[in-house]
PyMOL Python script that loads the backbone (N, CA, C, O; Angstrom):
from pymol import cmd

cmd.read_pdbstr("""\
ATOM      1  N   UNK A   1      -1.167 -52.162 -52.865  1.00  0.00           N
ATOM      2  CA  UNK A   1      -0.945 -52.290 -51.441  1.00  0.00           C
ATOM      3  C   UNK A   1       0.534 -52.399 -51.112  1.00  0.00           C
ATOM      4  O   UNK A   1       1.009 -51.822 -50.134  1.00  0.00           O
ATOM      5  N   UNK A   2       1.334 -53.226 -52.029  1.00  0.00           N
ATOM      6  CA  UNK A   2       2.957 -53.046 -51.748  1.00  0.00           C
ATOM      7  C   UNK A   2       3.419 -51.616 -51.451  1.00  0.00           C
ATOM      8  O   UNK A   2       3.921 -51.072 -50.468  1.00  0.00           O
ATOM      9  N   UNK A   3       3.088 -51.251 -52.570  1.00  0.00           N
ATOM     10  CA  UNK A   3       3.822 -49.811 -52.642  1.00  0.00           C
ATOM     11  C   UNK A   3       3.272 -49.153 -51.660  1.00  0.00           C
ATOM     12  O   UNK A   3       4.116 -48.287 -51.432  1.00  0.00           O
ATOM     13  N   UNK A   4       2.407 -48.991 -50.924  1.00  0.00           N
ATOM     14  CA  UNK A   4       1.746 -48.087 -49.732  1.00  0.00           C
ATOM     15  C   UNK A   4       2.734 -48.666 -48.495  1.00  0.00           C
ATOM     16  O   UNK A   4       3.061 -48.010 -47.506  1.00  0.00           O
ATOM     17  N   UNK A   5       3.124 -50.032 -48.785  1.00  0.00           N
ATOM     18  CA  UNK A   5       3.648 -50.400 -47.199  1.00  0.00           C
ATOM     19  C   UNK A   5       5.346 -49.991 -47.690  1.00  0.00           C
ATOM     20  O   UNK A   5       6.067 -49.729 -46.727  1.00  0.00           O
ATOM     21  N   UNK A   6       5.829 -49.939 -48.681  1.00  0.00           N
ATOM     22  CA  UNK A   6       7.078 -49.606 -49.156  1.00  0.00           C
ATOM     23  C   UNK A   6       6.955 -47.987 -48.370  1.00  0.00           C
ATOM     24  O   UNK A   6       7.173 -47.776 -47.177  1.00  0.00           O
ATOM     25  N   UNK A   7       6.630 -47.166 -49.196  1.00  0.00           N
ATOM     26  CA  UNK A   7       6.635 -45.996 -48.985  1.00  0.00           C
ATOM     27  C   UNK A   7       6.273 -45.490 -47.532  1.00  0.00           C
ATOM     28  O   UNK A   7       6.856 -44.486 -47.122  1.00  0.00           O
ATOM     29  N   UNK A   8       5.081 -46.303 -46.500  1.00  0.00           N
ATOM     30  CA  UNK A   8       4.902 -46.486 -45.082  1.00  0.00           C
ATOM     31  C   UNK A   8       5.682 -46.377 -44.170  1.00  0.00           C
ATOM     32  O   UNK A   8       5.660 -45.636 -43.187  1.00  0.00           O
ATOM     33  N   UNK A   9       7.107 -47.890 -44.826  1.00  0.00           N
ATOM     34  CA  UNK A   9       7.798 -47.921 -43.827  1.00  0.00           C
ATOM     35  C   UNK A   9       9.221 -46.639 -44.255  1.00  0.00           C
ATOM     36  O   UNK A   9      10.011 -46.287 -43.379  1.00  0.00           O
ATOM     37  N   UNK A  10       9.292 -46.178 -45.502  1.00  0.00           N
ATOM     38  CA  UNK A  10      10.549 -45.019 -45.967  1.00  0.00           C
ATOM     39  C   UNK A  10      10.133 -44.151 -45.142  1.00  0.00           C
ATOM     40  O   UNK A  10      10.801 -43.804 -44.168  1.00  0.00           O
ATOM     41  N   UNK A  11       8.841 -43.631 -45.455  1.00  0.00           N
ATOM     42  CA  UNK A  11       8.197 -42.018 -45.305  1.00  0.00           C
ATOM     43  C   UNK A  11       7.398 -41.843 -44.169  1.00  0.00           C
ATOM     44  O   UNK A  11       6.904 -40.730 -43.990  1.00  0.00           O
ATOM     45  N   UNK A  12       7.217 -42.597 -43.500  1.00  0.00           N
ATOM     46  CA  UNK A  12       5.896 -42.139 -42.502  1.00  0.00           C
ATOM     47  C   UNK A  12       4.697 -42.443 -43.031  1.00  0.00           C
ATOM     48  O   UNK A  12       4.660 -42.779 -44.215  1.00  0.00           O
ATOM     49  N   UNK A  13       3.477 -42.382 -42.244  1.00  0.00           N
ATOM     50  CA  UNK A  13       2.118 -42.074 -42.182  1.00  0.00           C
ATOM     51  C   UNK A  13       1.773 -40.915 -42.904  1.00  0.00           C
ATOM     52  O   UNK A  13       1.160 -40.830 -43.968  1.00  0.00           O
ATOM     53  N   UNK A  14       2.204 -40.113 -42.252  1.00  0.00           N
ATOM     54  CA  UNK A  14       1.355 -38.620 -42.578  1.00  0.00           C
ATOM     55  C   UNK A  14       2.109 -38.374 -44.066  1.00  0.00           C
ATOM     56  O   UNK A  14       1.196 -38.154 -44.862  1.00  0.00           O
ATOM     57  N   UNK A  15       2.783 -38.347 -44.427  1.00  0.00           N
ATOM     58  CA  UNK A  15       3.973 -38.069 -45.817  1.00  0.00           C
ATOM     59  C   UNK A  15       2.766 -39.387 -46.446  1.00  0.00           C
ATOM     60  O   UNK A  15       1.652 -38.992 -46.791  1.00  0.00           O
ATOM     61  N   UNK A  16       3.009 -40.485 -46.519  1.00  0.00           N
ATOM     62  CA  UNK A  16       2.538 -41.314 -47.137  1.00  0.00           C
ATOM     63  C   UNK A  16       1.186 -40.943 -47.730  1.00  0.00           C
ATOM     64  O   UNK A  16       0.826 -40.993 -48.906  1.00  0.00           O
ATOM     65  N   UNK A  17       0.303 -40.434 -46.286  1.00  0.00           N
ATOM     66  CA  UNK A  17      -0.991 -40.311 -46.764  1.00  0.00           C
ATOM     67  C   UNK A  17      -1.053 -39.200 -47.540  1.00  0.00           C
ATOM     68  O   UNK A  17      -1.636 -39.285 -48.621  1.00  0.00           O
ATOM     69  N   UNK A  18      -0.525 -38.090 -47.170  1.00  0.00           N
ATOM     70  CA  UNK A  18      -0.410 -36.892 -48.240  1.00  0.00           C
ATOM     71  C   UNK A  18      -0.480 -37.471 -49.398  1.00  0.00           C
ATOM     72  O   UNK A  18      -1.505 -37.309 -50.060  1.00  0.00           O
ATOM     73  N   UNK A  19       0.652 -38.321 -49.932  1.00  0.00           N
ATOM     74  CA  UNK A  19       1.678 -38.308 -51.031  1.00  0.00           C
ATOM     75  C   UNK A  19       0.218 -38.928 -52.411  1.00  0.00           C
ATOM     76  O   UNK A  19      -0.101 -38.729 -53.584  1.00  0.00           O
ATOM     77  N   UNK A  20      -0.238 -39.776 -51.143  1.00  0.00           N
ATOM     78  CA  UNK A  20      -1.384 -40.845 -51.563  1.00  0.00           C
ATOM     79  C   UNK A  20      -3.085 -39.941 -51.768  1.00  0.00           C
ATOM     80  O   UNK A  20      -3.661 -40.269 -52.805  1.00  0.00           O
ATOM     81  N   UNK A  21      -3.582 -39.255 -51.186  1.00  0.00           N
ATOM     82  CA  UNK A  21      -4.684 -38.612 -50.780  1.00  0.00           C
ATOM     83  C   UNK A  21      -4.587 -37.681 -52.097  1.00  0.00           C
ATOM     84  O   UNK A  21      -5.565 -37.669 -52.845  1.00  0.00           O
ATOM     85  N   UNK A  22      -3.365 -36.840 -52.441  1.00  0.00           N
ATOM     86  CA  UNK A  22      -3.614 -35.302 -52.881  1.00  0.00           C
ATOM     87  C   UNK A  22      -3.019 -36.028 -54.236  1.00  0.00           C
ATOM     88  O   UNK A  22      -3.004 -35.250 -55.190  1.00  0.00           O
ATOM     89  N   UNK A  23      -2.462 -37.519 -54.569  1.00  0.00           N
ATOM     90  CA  UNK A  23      -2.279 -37.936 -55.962  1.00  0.00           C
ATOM     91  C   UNK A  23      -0.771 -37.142 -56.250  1.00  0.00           C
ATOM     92  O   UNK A  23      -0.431 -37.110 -57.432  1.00  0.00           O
ATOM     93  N   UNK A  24       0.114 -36.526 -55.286  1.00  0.00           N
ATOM     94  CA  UNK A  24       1.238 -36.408 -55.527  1.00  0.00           C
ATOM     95  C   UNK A  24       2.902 -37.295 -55.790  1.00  0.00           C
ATOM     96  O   UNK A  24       3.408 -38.081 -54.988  1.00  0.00           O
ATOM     97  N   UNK A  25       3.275 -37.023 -56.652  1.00  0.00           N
ATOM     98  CA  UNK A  25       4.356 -37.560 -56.728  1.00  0.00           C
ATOM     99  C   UNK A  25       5.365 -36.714 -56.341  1.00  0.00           C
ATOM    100  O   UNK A  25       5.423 -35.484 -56.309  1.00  0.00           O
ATOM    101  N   UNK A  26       6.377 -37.818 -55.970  1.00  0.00           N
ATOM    102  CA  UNK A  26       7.833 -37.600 -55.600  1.00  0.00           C
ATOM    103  C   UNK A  26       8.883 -37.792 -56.319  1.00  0.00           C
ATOM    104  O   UNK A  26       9.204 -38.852 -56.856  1.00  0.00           O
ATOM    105  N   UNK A  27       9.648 -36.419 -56.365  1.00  0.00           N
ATOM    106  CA  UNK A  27      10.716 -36.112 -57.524  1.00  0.00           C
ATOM    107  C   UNK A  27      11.656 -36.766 -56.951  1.00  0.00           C
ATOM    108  O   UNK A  27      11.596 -37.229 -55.812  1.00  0.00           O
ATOM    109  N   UNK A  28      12.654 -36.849 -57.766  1.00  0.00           N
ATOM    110  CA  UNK A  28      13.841 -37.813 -57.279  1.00  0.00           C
ATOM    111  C   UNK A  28      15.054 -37.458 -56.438  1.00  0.00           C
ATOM    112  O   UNK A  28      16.086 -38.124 -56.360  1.00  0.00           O
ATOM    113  N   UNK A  29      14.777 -36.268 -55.795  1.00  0.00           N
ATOM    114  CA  UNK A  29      15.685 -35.269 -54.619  1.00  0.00           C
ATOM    115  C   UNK A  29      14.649 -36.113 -53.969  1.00  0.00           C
ATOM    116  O   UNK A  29      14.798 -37.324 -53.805  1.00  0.00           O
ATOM    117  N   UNK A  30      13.470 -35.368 -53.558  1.00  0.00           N
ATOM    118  CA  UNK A  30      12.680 -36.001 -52.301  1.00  0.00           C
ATOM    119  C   UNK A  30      12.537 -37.093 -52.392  1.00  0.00           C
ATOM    120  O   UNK A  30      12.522 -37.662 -51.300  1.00  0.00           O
ATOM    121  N   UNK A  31      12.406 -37.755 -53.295  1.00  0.00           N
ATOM    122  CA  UNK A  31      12.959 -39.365 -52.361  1.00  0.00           C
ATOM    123  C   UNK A  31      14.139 -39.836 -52.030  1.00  0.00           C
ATOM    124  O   UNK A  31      14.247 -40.868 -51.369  1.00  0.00           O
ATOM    125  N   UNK A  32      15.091 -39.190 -52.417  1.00  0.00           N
ATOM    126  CA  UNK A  32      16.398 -39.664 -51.480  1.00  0.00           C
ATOM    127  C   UNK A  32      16.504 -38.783 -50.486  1.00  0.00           C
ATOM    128  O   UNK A  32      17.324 -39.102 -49.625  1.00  0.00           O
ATOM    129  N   UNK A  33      15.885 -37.683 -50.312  1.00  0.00           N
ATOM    130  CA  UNK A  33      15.558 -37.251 -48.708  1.00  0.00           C
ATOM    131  C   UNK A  33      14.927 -38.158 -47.614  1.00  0.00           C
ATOM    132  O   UNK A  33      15.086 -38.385 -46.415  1.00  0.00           O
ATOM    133  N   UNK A  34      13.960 -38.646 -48.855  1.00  0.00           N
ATOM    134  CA  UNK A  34      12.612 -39.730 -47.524  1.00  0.00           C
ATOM    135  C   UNK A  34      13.732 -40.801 -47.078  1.00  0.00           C
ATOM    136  O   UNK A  34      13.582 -41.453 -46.045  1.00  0.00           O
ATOM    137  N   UNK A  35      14.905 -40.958 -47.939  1.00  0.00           N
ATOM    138  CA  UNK A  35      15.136 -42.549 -48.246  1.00  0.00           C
ATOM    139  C   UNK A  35      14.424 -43.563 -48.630  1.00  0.00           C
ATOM    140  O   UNK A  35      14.640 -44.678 -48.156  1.00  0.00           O
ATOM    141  N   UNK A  36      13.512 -43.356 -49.501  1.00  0.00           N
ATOM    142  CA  UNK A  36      12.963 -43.780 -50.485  1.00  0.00           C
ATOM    143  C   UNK A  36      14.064 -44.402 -50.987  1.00  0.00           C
ATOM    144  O   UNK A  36      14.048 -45.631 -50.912  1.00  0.00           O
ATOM    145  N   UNK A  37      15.179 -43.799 -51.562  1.00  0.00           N
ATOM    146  CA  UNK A  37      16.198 -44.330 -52.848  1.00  0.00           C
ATOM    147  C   UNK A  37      17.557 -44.109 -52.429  1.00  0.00           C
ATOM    148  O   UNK A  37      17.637 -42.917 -52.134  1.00  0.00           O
ATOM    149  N   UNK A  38      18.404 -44.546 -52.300  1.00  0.00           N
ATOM    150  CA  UNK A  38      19.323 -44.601 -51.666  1.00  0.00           C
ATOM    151  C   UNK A  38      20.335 -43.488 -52.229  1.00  0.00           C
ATOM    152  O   UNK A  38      20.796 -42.708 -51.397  1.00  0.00           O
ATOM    153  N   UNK A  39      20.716 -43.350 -53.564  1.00  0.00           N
ATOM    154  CA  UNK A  39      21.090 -42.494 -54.340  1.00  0.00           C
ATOM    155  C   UNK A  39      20.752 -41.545 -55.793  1.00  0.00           C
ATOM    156  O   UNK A  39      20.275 -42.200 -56.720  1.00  0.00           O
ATOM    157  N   UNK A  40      20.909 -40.486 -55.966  1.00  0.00           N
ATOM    158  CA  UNK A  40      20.202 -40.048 -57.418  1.00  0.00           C
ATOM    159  C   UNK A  40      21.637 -39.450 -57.837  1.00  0.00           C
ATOM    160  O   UNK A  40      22.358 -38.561 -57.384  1.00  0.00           O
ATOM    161  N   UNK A  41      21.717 -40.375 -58.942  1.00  0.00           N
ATOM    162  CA  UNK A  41      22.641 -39.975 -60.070  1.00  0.00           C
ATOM    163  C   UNK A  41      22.575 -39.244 -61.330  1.00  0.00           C
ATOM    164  O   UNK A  41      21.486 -39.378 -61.887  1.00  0.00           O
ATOM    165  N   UNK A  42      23.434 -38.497 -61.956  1.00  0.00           N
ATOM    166  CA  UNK A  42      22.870 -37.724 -63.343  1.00  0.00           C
ATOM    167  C   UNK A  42      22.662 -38.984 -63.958  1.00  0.00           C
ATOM    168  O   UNK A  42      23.120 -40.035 -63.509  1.00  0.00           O
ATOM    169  N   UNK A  43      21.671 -38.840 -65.437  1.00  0.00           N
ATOM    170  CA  UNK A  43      21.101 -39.598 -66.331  1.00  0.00           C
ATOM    171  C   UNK A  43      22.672 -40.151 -67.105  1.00  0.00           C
ATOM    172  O   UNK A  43      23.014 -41.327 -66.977  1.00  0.00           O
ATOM    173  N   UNK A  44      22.943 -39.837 -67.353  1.00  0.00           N
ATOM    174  CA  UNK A  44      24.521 -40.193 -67.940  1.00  0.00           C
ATOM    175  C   UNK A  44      25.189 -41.362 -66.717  1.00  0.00           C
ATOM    176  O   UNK A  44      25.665 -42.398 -67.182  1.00  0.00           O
ATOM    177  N   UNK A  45      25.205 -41.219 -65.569  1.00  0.00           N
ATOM    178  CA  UNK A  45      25.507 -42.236 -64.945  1.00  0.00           C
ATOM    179  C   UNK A  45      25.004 -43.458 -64.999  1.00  0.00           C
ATOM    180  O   UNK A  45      25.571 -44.546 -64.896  1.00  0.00           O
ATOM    181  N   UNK A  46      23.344 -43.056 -65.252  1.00  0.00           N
ATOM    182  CA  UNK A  46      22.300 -44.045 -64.581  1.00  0.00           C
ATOM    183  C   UNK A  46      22.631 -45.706 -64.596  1.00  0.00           C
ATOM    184  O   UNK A  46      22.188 -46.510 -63.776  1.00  0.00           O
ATOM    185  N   UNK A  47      23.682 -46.070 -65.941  1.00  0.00           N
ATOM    186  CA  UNK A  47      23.565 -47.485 -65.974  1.00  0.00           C
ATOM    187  C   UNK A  47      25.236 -47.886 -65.503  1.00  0.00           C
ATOM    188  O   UNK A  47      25.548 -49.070 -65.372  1.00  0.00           O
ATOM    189  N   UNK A  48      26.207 -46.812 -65.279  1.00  0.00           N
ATOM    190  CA  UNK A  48      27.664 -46.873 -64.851  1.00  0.00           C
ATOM    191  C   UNK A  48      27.697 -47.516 -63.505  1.00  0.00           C
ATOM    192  O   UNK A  48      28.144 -48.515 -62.943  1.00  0.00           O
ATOM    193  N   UNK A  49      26.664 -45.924 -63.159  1.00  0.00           N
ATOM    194  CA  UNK A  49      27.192 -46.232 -61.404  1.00  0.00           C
ATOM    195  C   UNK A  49      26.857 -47.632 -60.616  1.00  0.00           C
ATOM    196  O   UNK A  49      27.538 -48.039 -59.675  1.00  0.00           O
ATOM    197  N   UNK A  50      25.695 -48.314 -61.145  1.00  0.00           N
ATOM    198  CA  UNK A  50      25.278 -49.646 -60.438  1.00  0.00           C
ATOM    199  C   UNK A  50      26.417 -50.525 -60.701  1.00  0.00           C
ATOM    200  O   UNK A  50      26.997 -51.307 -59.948  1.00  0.00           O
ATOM    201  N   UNK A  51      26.644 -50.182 -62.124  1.00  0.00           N
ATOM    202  CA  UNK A  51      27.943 -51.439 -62.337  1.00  0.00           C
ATOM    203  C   UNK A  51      29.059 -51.296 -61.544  1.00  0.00           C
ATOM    204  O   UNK A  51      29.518 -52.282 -60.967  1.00  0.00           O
ATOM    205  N   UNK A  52      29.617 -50.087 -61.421  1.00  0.00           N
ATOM    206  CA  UNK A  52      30.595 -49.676 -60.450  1.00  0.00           C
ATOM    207  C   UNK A  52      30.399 -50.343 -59.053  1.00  0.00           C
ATOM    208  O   UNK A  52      31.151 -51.233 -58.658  1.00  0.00           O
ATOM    209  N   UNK A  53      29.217 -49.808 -58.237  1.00  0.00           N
ATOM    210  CA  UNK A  53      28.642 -50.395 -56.958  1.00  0.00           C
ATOM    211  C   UNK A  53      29.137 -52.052 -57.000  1.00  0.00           C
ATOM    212  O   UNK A  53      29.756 -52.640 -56.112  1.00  0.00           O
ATOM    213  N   UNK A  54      28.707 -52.563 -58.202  1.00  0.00           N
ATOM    214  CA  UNK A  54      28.667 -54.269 -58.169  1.00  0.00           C
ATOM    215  C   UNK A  54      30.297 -54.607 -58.062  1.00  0.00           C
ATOM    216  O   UNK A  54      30.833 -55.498 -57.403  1.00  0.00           O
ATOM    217  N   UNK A  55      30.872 -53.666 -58.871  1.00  0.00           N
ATOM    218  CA  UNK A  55      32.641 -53.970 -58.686  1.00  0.00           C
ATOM    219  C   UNK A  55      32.716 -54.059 -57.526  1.00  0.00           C
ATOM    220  O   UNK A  55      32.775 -55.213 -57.102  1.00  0.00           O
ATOM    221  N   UNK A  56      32.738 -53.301 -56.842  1.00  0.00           N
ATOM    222  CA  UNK A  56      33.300 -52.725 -55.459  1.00  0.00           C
ATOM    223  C   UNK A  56      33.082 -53.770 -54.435  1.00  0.00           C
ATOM    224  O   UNK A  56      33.939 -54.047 -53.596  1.00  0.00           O
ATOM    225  N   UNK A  57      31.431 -54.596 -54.543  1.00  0.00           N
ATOM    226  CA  UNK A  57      30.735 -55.612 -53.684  1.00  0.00           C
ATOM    227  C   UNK A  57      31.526 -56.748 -54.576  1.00  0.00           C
ATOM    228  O   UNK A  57      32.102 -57.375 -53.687  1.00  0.00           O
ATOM    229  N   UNK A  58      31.830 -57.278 -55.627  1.00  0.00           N
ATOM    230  CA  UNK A  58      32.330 -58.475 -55.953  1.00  0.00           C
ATOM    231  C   UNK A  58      33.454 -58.271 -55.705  1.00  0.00           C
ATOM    232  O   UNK A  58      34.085 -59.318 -55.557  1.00  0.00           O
ATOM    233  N   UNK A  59      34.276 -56.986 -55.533  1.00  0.00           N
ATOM    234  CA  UNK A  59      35.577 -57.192 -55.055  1.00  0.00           C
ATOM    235  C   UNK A  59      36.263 -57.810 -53.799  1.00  0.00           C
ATOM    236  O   UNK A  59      37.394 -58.237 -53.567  1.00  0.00           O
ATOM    237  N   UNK A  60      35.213 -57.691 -53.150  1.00  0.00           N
ATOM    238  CA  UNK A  60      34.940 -58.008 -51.546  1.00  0.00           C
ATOM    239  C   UNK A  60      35.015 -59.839 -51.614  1.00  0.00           C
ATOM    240  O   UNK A  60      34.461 -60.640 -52.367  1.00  0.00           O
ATOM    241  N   UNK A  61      36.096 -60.043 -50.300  1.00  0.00           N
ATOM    242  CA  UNK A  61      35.524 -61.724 -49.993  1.00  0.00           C
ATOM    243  C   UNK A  61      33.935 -62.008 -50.223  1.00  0.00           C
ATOM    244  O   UNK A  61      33.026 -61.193 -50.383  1.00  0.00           O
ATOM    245  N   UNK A  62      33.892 -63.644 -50.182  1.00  0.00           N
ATOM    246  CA  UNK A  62      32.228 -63.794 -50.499  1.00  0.00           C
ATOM    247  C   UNK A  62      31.485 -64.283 -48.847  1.00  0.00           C
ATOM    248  O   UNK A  62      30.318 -64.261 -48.454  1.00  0.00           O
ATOM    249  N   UNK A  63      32.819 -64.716 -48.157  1.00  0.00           N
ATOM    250  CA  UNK A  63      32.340 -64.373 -46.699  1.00  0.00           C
ATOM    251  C   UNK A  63      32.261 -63.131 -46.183  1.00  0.00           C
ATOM    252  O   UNK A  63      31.344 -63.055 -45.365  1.00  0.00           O
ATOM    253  N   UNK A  64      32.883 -62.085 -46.342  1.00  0.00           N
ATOM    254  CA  UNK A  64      32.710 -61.147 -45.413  1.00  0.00           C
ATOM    255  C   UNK A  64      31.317 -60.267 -46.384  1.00  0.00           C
ATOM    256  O   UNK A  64      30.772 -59.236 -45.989  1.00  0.00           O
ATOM    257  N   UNK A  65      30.996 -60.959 -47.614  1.00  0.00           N
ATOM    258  CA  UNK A  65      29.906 -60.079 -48.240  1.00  0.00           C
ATOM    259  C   UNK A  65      28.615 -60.622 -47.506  1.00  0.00           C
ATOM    260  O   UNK A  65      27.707 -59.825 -47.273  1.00  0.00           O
ATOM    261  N   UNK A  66      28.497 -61.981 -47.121  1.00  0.00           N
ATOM    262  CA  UNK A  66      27.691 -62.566 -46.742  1.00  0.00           C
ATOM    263  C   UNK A  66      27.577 -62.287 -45.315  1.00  0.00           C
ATOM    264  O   UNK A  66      26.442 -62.142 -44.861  1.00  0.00           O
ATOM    265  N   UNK A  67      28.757 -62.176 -44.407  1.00  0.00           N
ATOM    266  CA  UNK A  67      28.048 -62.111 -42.948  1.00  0.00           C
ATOM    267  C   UNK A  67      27.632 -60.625 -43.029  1.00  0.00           C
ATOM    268  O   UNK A  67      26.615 -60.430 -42.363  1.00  0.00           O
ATOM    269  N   UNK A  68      27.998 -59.768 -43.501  1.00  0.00           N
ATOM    270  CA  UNK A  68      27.498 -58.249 -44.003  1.00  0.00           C
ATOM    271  C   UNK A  68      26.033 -58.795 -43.827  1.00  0.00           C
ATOM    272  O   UNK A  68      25.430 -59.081 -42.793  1.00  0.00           O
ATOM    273  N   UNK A  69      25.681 -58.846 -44.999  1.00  0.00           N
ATOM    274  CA  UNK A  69      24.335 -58.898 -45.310  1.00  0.00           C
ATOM    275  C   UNK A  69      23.852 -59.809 -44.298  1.00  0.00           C
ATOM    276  O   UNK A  69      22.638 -59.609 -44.314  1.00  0.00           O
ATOM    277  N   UNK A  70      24.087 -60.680 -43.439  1.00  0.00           N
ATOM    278  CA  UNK A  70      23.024 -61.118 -42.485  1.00  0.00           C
ATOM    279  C   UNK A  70      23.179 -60.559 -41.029  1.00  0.00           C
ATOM    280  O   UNK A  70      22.514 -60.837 -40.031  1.00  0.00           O
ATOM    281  N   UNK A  71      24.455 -59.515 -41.204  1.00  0.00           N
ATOM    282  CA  UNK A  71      24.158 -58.925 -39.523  1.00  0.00           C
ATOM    283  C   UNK A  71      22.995 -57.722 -40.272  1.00  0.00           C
ATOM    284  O   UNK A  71      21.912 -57.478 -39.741  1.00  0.00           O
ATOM    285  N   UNK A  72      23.245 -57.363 -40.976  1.00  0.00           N
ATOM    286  CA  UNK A  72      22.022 -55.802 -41.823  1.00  0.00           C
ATOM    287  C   UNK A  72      20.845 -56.583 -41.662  1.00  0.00           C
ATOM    288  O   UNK A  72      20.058 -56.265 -40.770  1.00  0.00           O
ATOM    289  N   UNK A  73      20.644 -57.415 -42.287  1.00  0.00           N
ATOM    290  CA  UNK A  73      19.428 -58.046 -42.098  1.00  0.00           C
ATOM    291  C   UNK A  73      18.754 -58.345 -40.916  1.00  0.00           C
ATOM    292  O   UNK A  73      17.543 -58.126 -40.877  1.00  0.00           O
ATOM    293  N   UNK A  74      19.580 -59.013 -39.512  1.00  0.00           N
ATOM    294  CA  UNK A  74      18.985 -59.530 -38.537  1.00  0.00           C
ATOM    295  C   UNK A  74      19.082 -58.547 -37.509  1.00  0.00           C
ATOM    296  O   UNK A  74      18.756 -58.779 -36.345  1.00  0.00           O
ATOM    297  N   UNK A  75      19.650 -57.141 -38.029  1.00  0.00           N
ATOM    298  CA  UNK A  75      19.861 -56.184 -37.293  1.00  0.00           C
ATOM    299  C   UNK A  75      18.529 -55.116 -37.832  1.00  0.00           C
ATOM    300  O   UNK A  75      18.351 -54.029 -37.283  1.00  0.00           O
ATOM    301  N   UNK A  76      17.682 -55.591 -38.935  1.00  0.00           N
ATOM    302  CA  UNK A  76      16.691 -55.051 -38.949  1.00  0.00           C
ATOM    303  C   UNK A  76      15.661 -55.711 -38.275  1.00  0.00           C
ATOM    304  O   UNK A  76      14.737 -55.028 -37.834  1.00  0.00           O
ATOM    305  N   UNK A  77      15.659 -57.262 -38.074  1.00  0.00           N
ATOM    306  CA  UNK A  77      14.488 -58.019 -37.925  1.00  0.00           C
ATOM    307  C   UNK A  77      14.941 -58.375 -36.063  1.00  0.00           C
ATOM    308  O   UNK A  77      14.437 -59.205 -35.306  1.00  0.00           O
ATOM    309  N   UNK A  78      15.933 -57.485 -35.836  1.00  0.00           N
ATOM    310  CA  UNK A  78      15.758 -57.458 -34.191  1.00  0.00           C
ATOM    311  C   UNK A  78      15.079 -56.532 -33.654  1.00  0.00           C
ATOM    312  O   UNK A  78      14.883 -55.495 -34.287  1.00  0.00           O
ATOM    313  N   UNK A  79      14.546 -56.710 -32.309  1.00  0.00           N
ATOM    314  CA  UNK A  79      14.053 -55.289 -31.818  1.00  0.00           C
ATOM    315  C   UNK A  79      15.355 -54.611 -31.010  1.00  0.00           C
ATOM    316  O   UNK A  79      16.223 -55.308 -30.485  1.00  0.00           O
ATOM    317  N   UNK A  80      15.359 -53.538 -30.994  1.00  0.00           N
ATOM    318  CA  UNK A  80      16.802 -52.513 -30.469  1.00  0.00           C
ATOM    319  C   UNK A  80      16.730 -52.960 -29.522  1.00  0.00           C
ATOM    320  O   UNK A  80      17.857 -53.444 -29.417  1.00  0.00           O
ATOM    321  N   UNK A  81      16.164 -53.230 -28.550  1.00  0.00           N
ATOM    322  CA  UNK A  81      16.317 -53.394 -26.768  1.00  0.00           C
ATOM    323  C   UNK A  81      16.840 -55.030 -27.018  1.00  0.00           C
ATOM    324  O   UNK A  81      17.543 -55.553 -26.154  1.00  0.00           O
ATOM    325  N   UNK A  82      16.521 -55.652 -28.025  1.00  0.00           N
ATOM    326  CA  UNK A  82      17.483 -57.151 -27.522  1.00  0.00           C
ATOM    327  C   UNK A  82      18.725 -56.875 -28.619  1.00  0.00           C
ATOM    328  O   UNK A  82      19.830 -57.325 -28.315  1.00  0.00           O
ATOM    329  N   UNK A  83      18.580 -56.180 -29.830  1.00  0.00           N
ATOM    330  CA  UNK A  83      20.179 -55.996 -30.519  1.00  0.00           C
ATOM    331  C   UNK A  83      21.014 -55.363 -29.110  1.00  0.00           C
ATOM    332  O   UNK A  83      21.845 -55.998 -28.461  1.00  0.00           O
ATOM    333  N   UNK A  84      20.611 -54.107 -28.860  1.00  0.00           N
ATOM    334  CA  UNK A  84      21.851 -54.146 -27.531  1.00  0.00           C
ATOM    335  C   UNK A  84      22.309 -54.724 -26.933  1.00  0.00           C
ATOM    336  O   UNK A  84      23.220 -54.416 -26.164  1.00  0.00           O
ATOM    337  N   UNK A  85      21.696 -56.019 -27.135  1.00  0.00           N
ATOM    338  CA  UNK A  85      22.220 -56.253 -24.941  1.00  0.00           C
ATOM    339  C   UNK A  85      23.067 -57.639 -25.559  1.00  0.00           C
ATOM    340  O   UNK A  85      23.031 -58.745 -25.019  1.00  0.00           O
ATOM    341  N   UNK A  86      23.916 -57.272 -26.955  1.00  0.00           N
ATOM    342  CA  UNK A  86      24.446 -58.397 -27.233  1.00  0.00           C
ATOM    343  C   UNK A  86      26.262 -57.804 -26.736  1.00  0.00           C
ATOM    344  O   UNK A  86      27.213 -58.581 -26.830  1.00  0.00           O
TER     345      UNK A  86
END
""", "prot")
cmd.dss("prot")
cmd.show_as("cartoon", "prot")
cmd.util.cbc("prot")
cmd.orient("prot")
């Protein structure tokens, strides 16, 4: 049931139910189309590039990493008509 509401809220309904109904999987282009996955790297990267990513975020103050992550966050768990009207 996770994974149906994961993929629900990436892909849609109709994509979902396909994906789910006909027992298809998704190659790793189409899910960073759905945004499923945020990035697809060659296999040679696979364990570089995260470490890299983590440089880049620990390089960062630990305040400005933190109010980051809670305007992203409360900017998902707002509804758009009250995030605007700030």
């Amino acid at each position: 049931m996770v994974a149906v509401n994961v993929i629900r809220g990436a892909i849609g309904k109709s994509k979902a139910l396909e994906t789910c109904l006909a027992g298809r999987t998704i190659d790793a282009t189409e899910a960073e189309r759905c945004g499923l996955v945020f990035r697809v790297v060659p296999l040679a990267s696979l364990f570089d590039e995260p470490i890299r990513i983590a440089s880049v975020i620990a390089s960062m103050s630990l305040p400005t990493t933190r109010m980051i992550k809670e305007t992203v966050h409360r900017a998902f768990e707002t509804p758009l008509a009250e995030g605007i009207q700030v």
